[in-house]
N, C-alpha and C positions, 0 to 999 in steps of 0.2 A: 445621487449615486457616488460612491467612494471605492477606486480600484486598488486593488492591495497591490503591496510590492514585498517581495521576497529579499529583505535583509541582510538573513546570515550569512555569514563566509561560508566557505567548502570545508567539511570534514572537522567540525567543532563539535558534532555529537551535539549540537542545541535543534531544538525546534521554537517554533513559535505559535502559538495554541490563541486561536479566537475562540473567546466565549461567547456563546450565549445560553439564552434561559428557553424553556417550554414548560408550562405551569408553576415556573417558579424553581424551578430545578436548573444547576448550572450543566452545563454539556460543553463539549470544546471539538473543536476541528483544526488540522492542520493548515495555516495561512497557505501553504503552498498550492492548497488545493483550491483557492478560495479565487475566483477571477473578479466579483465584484460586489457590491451590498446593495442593496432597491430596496425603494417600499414595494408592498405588497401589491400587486396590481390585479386587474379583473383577470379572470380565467377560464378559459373555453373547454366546459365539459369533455372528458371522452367515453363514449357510452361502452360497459362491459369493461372497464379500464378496472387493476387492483386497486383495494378498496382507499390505500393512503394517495392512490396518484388523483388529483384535481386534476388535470387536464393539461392544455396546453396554452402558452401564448408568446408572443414575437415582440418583443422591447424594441428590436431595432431589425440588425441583419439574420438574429440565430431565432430558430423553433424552438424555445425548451417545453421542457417537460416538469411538471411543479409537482413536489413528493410534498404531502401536507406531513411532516415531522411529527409536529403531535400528533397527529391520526396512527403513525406507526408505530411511535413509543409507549401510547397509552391504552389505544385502542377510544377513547375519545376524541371526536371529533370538534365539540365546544361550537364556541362562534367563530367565525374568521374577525380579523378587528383590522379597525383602518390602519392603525401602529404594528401591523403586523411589516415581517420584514423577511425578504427573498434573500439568501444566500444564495448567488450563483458559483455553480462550482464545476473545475475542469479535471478530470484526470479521465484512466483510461479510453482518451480521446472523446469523452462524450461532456457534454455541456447541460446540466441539472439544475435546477433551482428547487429548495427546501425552503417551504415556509417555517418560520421562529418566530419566538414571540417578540424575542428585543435582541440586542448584540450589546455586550458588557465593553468590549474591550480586547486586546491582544498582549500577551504575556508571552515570554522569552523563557523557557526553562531546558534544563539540560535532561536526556533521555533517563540517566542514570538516576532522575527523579518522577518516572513513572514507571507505575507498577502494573504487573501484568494482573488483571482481575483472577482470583480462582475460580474452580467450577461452579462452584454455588453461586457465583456470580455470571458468568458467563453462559451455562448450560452447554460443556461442555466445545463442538464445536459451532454448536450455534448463535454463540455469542456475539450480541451486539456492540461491546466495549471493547476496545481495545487496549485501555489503561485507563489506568487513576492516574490523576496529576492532584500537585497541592497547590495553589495559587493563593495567595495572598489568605493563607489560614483558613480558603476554604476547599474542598475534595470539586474535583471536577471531572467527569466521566467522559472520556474523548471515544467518540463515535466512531464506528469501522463502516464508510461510507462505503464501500466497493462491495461489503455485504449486505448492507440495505437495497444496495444498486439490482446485486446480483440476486438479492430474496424476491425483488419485486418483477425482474425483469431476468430470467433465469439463461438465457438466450446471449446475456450480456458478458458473463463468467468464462472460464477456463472450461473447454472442452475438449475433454478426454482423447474422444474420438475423433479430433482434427488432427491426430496424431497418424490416425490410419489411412489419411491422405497422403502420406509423403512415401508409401508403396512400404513393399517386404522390405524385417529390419532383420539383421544379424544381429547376435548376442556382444555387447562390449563392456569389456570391465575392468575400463579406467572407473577409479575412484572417484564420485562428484560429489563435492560439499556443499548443501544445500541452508542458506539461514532464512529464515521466513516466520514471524511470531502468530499468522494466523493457522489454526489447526485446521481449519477446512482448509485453505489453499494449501498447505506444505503437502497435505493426505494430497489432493488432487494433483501437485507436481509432483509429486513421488510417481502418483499411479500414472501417471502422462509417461514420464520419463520411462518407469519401466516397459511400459508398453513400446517404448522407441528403442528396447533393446540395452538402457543402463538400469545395470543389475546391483551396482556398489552404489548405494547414496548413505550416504549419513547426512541427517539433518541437524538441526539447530535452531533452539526457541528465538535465540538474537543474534548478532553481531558479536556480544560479550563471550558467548559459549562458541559461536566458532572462531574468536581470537585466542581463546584460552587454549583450545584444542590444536590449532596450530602451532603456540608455542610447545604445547607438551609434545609435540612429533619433529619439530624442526630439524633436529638435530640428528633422526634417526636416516642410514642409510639410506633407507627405500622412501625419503618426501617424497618424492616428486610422484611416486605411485599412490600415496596415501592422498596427496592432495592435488589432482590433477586439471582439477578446476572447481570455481568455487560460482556459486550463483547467489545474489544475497537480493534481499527489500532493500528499500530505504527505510522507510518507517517501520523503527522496533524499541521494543523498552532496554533499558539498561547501556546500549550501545546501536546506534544506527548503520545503515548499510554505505554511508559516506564513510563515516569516520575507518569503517572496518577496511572498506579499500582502500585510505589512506593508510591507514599501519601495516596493510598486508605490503602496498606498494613501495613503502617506505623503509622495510626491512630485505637487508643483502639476498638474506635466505631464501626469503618469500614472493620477492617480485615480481618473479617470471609464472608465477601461479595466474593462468588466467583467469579475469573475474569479469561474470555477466551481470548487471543490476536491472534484473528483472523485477519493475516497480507499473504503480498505476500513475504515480508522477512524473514521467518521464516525458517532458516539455524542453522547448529551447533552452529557458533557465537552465531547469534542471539536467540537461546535456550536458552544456558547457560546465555546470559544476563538476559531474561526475568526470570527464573527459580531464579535466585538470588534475584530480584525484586518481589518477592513471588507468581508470576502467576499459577494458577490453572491448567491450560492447555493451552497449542500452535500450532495452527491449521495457515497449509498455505491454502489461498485463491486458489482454489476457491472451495473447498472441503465444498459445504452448508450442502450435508447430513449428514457428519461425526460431522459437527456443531450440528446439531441436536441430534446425540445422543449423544455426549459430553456433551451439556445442561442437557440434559435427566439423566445421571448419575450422574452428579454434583447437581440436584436439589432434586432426589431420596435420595442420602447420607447425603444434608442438612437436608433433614426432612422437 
């Protein structure tokens, strides 16, 4: 076993991308997500379980849950092989293991060198990539694990309707700038939010478009209405959701803009980074209601 450790500084706009292969094909996930590496071990059927989950089995103190990869990306299931290799992985508080075929290695690149796949690649918003990276001359397709999570196990994602627990909303409309690169969730926190009664949102594909957009209004009278609060990811192409709340935090103008970093990475680590980069509050996905009234007290205290 080999436990990763999360490297980078705060607010560098880098990631760090682990490779590996399934039939020979490179794929990449974010190290942050990645709690440890195992071989492949025996695995305890679950009967009626989706067709990519193999079942279950306990390494030590945690029950995971083992997503056979190849089985989801190819629709072949092949052999299992003894050199096969368990990526356990943590985010939205749950603990996953994915079988791969091998693990290449971990590479350091900066966001602004991966690309957002287009539709023809992605299929719109059901896209399984979430960029292209280049690594060492060669294209590497980085995995949107939260929607493989949430295709397999739909129960796991953003719900709507935990919005209609928090009782009758009034209409409000402060401005909320939304950055978030996946197009199913940004649609689903839109429709979240407007349901909780905010009617102004403007979104944004990354971090880069809503830094851009804040410089173009900075200067205008009415900021503080156009940009009343800002919610961003971590993980986006072109500019990350560290580095943005660094430059928002950073700049005289924009400081007091409060910013939520509603992410699936949201861990001790990853706390204490964001907390130093002067974030407001850190909320893990898929927590919409808590989002809500988080908003709600952050916009209350603004005045």
């Amino acid at each position: 076993m080999a436990d990763t450790e999360i490297l980078l500084e705060s607010g560098t706009n880098e990631i760090e991308i682990m490779q590996f292969t399934i039939f020979g094909e490179l794929y990449g996930i974010n190290v942050a997500k990645v709690r440890e590496i195992m071989m492949a071990d025996k695995v305890k059927p679950i009967p009626h379980s989706h067709p990519s989950v193999e079942g279950i089995f306990k390494p030590r103190d945690i029950l995971l849950t083992v997503v056979n990869l190849p089985v989801y990306l190819t629709g072949e299931r092949g052999d299992t092989n003894d050199r096969d290799l368990f990526i356990i992985t943590n985010f939205n508080k749950m603990h996953i293991a994915f079988r791969v075929h091998s693990v290449v290695g971990i590479s350091r690149i900066s966001w602004t060198d991966i690309q957002k796949p287009d539709n023809t690649i992605s299929h719109g918003e059901e896209g399984v990539a979430t960029g292209i990276a280049q690594c060492n001359g060669q294209l590497i397709t980085i995995l949107d694990f939260e929607k493989i999570v949430a295709e397999i196990a739909p129960e796991t994602g953003i719900q709507v309707d935990d919005v209609d627990k928090l009782g009758v909303r009034t209409e409000r409309h402060q401005h909320i700038l939304l950055a978030e690169d996946s197009i199913l969730l940004s649609k689903m926190i839109r429709e979240s939010l407007m349901r909780a009664g905010y009617v102004n949102i403007t979104d944004f594909n990354n971090g880069k478009e809503a830094w851009n957009y804040l410089n173009s209004i900075k200067n205008d009278e009415d900021f503080k209405q156009k940009a009343a609060l800002l919610i961003t990811d971590i993980e986006m192409p072109e500019m990350d959701g560290h580095r943005l709340t660094k430059l928002v935090k950073e700049d005289p103008q924009m400081k007091e803009i409060p910013i939520i970093i509603f992410s699936s990475l949201i861990n001790t680590e990853m706390w204490r980074k964001g907390k130093q980069l002067g974030a407001d509050e850190q909320l893990t996905k898929p927590e919409i209601g808590h989002l809500v009234e988080v908003m709600d007290h952050l916009l209350e205290r603004k005045g």
